[in-house]
N, CA, C and O of each residue as an XYZ file, in Angstrom:
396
protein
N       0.848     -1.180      0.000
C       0.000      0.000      0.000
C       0.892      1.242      0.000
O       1.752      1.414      0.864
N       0.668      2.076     -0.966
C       1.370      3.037     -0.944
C       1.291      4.065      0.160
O       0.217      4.342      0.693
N       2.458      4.640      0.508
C       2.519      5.871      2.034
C       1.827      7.516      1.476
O       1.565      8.079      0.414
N       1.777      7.717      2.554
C       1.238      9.233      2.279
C       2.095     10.209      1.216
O       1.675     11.230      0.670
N       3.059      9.763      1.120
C       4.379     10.605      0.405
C       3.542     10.217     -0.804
O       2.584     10.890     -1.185
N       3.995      8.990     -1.441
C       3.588      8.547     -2.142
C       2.063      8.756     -3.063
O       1.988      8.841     -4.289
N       0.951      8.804     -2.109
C      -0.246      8.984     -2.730
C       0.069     10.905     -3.052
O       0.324     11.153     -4.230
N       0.055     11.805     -2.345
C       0.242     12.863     -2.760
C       1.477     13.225     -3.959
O       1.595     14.402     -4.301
N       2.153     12.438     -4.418
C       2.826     12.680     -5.587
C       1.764     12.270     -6.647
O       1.380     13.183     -7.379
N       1.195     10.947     -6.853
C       0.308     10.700     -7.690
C      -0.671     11.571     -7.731
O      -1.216     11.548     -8.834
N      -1.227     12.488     -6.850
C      -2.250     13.285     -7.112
C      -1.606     14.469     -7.738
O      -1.866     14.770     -8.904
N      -0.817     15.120     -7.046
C       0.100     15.916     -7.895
C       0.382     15.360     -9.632
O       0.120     16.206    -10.488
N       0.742     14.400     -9.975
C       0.817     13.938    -11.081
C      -0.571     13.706    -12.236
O      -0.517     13.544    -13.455
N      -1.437     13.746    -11.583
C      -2.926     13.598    -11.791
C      -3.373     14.871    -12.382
O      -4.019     15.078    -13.409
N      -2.699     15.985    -11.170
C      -3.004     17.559    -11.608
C      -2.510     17.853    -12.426
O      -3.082     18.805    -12.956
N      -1.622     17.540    -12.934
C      -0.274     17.785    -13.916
C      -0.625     17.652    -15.241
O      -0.339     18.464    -16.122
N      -1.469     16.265    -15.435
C      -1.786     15.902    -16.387
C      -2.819     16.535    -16.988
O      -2.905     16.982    -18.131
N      -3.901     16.522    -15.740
C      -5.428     17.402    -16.278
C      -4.958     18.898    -16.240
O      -5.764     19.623    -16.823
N      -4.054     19.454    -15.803
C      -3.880     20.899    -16.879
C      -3.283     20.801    -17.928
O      -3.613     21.754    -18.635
N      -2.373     19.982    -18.569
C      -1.772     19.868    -19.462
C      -2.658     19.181    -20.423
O      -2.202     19.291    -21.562
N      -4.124     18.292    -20.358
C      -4.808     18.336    -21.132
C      -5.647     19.165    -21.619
O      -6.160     19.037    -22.730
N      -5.923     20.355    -20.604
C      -6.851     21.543    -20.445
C      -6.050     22.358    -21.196
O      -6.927     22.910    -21.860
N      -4.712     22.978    -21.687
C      -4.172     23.389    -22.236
C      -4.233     23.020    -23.792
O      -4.627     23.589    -24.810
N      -3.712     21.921    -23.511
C      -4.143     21.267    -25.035
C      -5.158     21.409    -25.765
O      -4.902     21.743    -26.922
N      -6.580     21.229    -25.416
C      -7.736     21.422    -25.692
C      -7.706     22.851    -25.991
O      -7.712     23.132    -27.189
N      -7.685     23.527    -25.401
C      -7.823     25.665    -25.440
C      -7.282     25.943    -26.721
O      -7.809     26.621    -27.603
N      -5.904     25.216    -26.757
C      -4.993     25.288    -27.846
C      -5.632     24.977    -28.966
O      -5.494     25.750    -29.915
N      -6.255     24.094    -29.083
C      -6.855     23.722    -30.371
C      -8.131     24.251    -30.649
O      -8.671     23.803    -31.660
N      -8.758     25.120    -29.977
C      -9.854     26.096    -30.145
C      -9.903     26.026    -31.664
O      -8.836     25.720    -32.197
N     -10.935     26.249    -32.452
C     -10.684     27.351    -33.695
C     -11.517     28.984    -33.520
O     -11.538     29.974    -34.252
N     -12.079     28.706    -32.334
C     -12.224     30.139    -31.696
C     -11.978     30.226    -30.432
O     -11.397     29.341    -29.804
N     -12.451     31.445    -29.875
C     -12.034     31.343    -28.477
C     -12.794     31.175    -27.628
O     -13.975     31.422    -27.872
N     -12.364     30.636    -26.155
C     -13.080     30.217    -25.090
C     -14.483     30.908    -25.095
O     -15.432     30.126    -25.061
N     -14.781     32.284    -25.132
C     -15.513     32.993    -24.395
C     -16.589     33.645    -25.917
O     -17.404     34.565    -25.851
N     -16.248     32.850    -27.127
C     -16.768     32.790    -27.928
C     -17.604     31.622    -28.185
O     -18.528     31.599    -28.998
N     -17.284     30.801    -27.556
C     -17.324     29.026    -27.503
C     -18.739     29.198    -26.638
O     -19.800     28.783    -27.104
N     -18.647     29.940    -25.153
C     -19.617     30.323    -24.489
C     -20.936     30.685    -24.558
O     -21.959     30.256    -24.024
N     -20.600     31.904    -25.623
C     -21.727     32.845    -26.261
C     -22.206     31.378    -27.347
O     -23.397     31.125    -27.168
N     -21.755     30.734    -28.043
C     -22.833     29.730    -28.808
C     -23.019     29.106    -27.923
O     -24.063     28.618    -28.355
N     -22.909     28.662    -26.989
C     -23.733     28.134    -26.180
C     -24.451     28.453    -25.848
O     -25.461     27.778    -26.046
N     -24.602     29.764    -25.040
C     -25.957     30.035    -25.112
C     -26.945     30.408    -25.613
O     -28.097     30.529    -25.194
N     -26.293     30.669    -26.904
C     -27.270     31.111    -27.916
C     -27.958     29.729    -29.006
O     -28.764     29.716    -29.936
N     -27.174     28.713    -28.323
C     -28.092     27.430    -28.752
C     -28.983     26.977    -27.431
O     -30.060     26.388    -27.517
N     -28.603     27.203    -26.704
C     -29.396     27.195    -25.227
C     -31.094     27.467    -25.549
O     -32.076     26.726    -25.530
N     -30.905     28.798    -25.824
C     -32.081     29.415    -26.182
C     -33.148     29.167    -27.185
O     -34.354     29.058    -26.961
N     -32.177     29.053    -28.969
C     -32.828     28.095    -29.820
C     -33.654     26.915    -29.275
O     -34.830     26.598    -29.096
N     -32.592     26.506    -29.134
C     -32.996     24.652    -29.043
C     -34.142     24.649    -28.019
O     -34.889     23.675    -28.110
N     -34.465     25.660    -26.940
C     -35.634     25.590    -26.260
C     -37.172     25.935    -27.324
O     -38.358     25.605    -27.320
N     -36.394     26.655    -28.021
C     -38.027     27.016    -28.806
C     -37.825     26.367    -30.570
O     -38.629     26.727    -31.430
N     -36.903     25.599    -30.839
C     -37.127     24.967    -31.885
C     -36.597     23.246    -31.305
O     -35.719     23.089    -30.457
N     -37.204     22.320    -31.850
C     -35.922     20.650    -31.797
C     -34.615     20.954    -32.752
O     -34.361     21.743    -33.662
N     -34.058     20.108    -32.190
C     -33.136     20.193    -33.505
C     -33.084     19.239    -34.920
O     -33.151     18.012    -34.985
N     -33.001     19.811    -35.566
C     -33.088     18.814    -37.130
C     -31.907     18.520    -37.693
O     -31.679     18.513    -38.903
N     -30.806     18.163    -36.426
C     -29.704     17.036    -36.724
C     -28.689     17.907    -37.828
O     -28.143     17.379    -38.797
N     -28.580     19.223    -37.484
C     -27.809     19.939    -39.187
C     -27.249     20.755    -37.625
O     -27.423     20.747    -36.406
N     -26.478     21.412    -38.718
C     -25.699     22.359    -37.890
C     -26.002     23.995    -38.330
O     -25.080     24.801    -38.462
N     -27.352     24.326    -38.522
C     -28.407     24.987    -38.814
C     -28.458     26.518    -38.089
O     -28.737     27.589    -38.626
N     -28.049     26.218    -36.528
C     -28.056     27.286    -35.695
C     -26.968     27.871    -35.670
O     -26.849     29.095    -35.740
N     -25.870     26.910    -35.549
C     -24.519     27.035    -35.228
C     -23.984     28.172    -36.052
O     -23.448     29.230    -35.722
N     -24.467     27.332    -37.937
C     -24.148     28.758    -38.864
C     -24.277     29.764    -38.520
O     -23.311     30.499    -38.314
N     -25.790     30.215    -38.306
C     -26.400     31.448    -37.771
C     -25.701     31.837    -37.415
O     -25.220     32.864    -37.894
N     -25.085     31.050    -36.024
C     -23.983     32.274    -34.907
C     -23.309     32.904    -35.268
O     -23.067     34.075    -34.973
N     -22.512     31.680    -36.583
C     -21.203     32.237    -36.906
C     -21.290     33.336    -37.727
O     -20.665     34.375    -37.515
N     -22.238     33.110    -38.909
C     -22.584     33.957    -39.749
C     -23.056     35.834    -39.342
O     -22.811     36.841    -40.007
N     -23.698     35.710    -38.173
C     -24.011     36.486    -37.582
C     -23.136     37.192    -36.403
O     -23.565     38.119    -35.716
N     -22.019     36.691    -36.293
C     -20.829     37.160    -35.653
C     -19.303     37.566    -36.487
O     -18.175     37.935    -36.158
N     -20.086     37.228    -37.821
C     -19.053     37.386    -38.781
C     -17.606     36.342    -38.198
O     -16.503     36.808    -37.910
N     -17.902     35.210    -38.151
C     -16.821     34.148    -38.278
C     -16.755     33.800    -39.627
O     -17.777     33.913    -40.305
N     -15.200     33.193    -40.380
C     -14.857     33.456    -41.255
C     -14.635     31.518    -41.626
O     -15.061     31.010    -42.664
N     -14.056     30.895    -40.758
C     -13.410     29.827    -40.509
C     -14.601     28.774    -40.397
O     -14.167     27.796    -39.789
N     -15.788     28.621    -40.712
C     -16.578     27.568    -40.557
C     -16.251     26.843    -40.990
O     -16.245     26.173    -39.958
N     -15.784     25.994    -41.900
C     -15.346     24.522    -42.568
C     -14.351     24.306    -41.244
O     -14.694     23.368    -40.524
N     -13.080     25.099    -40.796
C     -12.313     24.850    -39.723
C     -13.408     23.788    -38.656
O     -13.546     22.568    -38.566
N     -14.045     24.967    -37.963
C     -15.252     24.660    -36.949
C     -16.193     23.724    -37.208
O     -16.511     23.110    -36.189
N     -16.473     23.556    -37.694
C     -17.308     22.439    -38.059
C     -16.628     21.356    -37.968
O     -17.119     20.504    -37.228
N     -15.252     21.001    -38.691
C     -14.703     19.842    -38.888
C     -13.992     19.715    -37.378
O     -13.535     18.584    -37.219
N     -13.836     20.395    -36.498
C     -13.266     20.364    -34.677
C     -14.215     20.102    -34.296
O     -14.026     18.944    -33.922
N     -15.509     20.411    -34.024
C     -16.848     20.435    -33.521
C     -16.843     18.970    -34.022
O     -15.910     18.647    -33.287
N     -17.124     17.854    -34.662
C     -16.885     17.167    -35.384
C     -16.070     16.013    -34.619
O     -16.395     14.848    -34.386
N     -15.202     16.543    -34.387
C     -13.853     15.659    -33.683
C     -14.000     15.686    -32.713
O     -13.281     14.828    -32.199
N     -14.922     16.533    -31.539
C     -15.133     16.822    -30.312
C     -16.390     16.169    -29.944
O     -16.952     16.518    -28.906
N     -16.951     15.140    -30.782
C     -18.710     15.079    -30.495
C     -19.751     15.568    -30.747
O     -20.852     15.265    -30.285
N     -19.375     16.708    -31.824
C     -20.514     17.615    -31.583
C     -20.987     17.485    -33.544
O     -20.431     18.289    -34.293
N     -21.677     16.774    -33.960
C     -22.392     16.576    -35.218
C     -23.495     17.309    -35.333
O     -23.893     17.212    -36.494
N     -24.265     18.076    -34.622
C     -25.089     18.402    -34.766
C     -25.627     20.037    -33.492
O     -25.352     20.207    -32.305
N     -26.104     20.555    -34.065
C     -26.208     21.659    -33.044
C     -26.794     21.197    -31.479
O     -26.415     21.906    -30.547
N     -27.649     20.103    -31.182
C     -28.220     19.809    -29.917
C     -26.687     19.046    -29.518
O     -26.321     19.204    -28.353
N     -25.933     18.363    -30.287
C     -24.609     17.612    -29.733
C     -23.858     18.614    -29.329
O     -23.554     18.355    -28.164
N     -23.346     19.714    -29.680
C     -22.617     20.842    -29.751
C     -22.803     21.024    -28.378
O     -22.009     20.564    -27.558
N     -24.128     21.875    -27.969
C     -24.617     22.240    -26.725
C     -23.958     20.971    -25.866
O     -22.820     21.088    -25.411
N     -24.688     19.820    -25.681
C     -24.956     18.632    -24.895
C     -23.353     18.072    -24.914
O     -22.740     18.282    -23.867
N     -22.661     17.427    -25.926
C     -21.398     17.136    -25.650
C     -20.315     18.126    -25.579
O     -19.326     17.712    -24.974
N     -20.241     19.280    -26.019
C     -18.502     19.720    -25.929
C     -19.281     21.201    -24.941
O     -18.298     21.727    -24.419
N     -20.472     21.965    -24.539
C     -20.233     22.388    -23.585
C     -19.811     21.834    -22.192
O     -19.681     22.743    -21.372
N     -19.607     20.812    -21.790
C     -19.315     19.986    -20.578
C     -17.882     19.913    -20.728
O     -17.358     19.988    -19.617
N     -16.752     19.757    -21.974
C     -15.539     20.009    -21.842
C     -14.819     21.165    -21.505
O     -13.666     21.213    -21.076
N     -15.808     22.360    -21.795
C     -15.378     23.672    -21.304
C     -15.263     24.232    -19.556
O     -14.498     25.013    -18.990
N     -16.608     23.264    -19.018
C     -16.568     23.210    -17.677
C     -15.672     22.555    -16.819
O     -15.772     22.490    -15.593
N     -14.663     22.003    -17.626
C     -13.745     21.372    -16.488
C     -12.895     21.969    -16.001
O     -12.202     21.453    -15.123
């Protein structure tokens, strides 16, 4: 059984890792955090007064309407992150931002 020394290095090592994955992730944004946010809640809101029809329908909107330039980028990360569809978007990759 490992000693107290011991378990507090592994947790330390634990921390180490989950910022250095949290970094990683930020890094690969194709926008930024606090842009990432704002579609969220602005699918928040949609998706309460429409379902979603499995497209990435709203998402455009945002971008289009925020003058983002890079959608093929975003889409194809969104994509790689879980998020196929605007209700996935919301539901899977806002929960990676909360960690």
């Amino acid at each position: 059984m490992p000693d107290k020394t011991e378990k507090e290095s592994r947790r330390q090592i634990h921390r180490e890792l989950q910022e250095k994955t949290k970094i990683e992730f930020e890094k690969s944004l194709p926008i930024s955090k606090e842009l990432f946010q704002t579609l969220f809640d602005f699918l928040d809101e949609k998706l309460e007064e429409n379902d979603c029809d499995d497209s990435f329908k709203l998402t455009k909107q945002f971008l289009e309407t925020n003058h983002i330039m890079n959608n093929e980028e975003i889409e194809s990360w969104l994509q790689e992150n879980g998020g196929f569809c605007d209700c996935e978007v919301l539901y899977n990759l806002e929960e990676k931002f909360e960690k």
